[in-house]
C-alpha positions in Angstrom: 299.7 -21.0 72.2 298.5 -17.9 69.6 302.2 -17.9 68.1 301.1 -20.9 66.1 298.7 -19.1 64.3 301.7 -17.0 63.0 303.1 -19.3 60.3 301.3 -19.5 57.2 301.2 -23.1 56.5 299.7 -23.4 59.9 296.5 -21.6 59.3 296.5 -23.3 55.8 296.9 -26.6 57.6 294.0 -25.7 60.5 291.5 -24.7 58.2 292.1 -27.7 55.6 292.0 -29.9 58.9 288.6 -28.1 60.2 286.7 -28.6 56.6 287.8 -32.1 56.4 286.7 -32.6 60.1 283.4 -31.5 58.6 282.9 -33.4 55.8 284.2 -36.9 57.4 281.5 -36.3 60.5 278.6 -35.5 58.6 279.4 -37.8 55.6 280.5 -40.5 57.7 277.1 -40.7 59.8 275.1 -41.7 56.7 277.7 -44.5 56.0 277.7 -45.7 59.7 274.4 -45.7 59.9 274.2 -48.1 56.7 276.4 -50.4 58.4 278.8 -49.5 55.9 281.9 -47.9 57.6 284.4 -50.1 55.8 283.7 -48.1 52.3 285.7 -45.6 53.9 289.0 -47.3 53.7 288.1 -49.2 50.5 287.5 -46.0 48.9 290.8 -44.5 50.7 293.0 -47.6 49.3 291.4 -47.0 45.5 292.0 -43.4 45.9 296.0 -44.5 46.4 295.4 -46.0 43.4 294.7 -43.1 41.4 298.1 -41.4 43.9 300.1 -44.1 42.3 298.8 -43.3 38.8 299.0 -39.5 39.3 303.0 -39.5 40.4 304.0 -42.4 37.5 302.2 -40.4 34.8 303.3 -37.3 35.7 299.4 -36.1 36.2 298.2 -34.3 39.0 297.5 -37.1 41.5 294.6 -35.5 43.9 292.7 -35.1 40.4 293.2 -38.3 39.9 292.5 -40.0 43.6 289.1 -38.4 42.9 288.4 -40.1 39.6 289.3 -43.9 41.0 288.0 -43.2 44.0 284.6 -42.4 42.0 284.9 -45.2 39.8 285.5 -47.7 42.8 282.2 -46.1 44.7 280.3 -46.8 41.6 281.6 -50.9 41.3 280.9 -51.5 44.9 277.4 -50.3 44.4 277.3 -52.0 41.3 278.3 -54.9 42.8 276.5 -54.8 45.7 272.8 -54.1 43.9 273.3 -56.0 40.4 275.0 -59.4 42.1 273.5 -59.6 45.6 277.0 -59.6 47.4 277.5 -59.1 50.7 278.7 -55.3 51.2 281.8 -56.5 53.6 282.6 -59.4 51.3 282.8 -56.3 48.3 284.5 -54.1 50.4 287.2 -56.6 51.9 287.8 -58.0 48.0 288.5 -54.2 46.3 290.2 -53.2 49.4 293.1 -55.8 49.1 292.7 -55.5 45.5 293.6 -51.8 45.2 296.3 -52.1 47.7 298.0 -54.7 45.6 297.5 -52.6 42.1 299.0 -49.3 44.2 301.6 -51.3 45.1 302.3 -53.0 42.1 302.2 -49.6 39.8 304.3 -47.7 42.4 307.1 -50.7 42.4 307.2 -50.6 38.2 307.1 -46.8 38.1 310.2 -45.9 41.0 307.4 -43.7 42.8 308.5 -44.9 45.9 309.2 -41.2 47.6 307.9 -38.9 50.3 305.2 -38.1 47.8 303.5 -41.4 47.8 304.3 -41.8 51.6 302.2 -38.3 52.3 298.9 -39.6 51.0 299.6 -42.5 53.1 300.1 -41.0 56.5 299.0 -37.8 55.6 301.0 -34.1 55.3 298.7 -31.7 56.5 301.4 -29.1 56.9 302.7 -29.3 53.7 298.9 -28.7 52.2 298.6 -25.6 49.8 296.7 -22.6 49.4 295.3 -24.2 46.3 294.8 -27.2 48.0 292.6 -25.4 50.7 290.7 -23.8 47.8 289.8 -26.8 45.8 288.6 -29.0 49.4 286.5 -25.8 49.9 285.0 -25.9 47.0 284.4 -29.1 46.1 284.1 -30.1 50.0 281.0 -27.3 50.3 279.2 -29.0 46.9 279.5 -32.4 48.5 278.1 -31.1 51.7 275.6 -29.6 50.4 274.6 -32.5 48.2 274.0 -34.5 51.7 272.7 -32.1 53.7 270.3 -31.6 51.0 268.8 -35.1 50.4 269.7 -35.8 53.8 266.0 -37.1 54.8 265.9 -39.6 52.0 269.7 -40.8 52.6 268.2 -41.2 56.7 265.6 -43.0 55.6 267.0 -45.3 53.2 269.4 -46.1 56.3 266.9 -47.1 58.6 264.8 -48.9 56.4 265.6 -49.7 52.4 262.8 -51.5 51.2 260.5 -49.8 52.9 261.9 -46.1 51.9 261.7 -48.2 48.4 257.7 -49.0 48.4 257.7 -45.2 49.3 258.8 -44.0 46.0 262.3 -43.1 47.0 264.7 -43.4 44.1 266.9 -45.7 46.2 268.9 -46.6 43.8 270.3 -42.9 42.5 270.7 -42.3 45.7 273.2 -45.3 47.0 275.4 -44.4 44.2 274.9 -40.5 44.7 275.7 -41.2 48.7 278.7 -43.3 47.4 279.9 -41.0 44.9 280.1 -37.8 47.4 281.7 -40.2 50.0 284.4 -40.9 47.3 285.4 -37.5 46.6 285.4 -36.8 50.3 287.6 -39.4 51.2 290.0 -38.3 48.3 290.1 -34.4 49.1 290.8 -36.0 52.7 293.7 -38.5 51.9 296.2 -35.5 51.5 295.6 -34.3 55.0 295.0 -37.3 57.0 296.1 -40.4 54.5 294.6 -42.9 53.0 295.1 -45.2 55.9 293.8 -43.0 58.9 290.9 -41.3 56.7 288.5 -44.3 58.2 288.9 -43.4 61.5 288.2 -39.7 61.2 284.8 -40.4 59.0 284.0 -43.6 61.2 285.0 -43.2 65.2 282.9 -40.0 65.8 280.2 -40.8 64.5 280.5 -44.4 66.7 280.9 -42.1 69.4 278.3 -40.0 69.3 275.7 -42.7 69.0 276.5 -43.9 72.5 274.9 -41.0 74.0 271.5 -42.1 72.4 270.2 -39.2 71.0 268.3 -38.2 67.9 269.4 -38.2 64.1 270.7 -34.3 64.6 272.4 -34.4 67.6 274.1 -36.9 67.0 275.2 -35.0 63.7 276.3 -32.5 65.4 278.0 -34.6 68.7 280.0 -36.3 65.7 280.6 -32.8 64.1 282.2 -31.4 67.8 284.3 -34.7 68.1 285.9 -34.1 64.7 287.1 -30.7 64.9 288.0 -30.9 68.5 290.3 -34.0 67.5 291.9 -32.4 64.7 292.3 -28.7 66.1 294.0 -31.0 69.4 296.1 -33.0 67.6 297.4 -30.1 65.1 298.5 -28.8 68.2 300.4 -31.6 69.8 301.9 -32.2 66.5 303.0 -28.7 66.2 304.4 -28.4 69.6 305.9 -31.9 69.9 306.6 -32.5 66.8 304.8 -35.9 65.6 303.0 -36.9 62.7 299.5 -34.8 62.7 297.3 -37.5 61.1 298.4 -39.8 63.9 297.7 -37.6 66.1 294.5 -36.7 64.9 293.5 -40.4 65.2 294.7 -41.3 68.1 292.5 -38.2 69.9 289.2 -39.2 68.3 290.1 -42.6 69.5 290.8 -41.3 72.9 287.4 -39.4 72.9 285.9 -42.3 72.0 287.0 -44.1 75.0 285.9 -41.4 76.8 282.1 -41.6 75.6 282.4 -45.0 76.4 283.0 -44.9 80.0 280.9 -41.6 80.6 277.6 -43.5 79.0 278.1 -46.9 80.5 277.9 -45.1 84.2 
């Protein structure tokens, strides 16, 4: 099994896969916990927005996922504050909405390609050594960023009005809790792709909270899930050559199942 580890773009494709595995856990407990887990593929379809942008315009399209997928974080909160919308009703309306613009701009600019079609699905073996540098960097300021007002974020998701009447700057920190998600889901969208990204940040974290523990373990539970499914399903991808951000799914979903049946006995 060790002879895997001897090509390059494996190792590059592991360790991009372990950080992102990271970031989606312990980012995608906050959201969960809002009863917000359908940001995550809001935020991955706007982020294909900025894809589309990226390969019509000739820009570098990751720089650009980040931007929209920013920008989209901060209307939804926006939104969701300022207008007293219901979050799944603002989630489901940009959600269509930036499939149908990505669609739309990709049609008028030819960009139909493998390009386009990796940030969809995913490519993690195709992921660069400067890819791996800038998810470590900006992945390690985003966790950092949560870990750090981690208390406040926990206790604006149990309770908001009352972490309000406490003198918690709720506000600053919905959009700041937004904004990190938003640049974690479009670091991620090159690995896993912008339609399997939700299930990565959303289906540990669902699994760890049916073992009923506290706000940590469950952190870390979620943490275990994620790298476990992606370090598994690099491998079955590698040695039976299938998509890996499938495959990645499709093993958090099957240890999902699994925490199911073990808690309910």
């Amino acid at each position: 099994m060790l002879e895997i580890f001897e090509y390059e773009f494996m190792q590059r494709a592991f360790l991009a896969g372990i950080i992102i595995a990271i970031l989606a856990s312990v980012s995608g407990t906050f959201i969960v916990l809002r009863r917000y887990s359908m940001i995550s593929e809001t935020l991955a379809h706007s982020a294909l927005v900025g894809v589309a942008v990226g390969l019509v315009a000739g820009l570098n399209p990751l720089w650009m996922a980040v931007v929209f997928a920013i920008l989209s974080a901060w209307l939804i909160e926006y939104l969701r504050s300022s207008f007293a919308l219901y979050s799944d009703a603002v989630l489901a309306i940009l959600l269509s909405g930036s499939l149908a613009v990505a669609v739309i701009i990709v049609s008028l600019g030819g960009a139909f390609n493998n390009s386009l079609f990796s940030y969809l699905f995913g490519s993690i073996l195709s992921v660069s050594s400067e890819d791996v540098v800038t998810i470590a960097i900006f992945g390690t300021i985003s966790l950092s960023t949560l870990l750090f007002f981690s208390k406040e974020l926990y206790f604006i998701a149990y309770d908001e009005e009352v972490a309000k009447t406490s003198g918690i700057k709720v506000k600053l920190l919905n959009f700041l809790l937004v904004s990190v998600v938003a640049v974690i889901i479009a670091l991620s969208i090159r690995v896993v792709g912008s339609l399997l990204i939700g299930a990565l940040m959303v289906i540990p974290t669902v699994s760890a909270l049916q073992f009923k523990v506290g706000f940590l373990k469950t952190v870390i539970i979620s943490l275990l899930i994620a790298i476990v499914s992606v370090t598994v399903g690099m491998i079955l991808s590698f040695y039976f050559s299938i998509p890996s951000g499938a495959t990645i799914v499709l093993c958090v979903i099957t240890i999902f199942i699994t925490s199911l049946i073990v808690n309910r006995r």
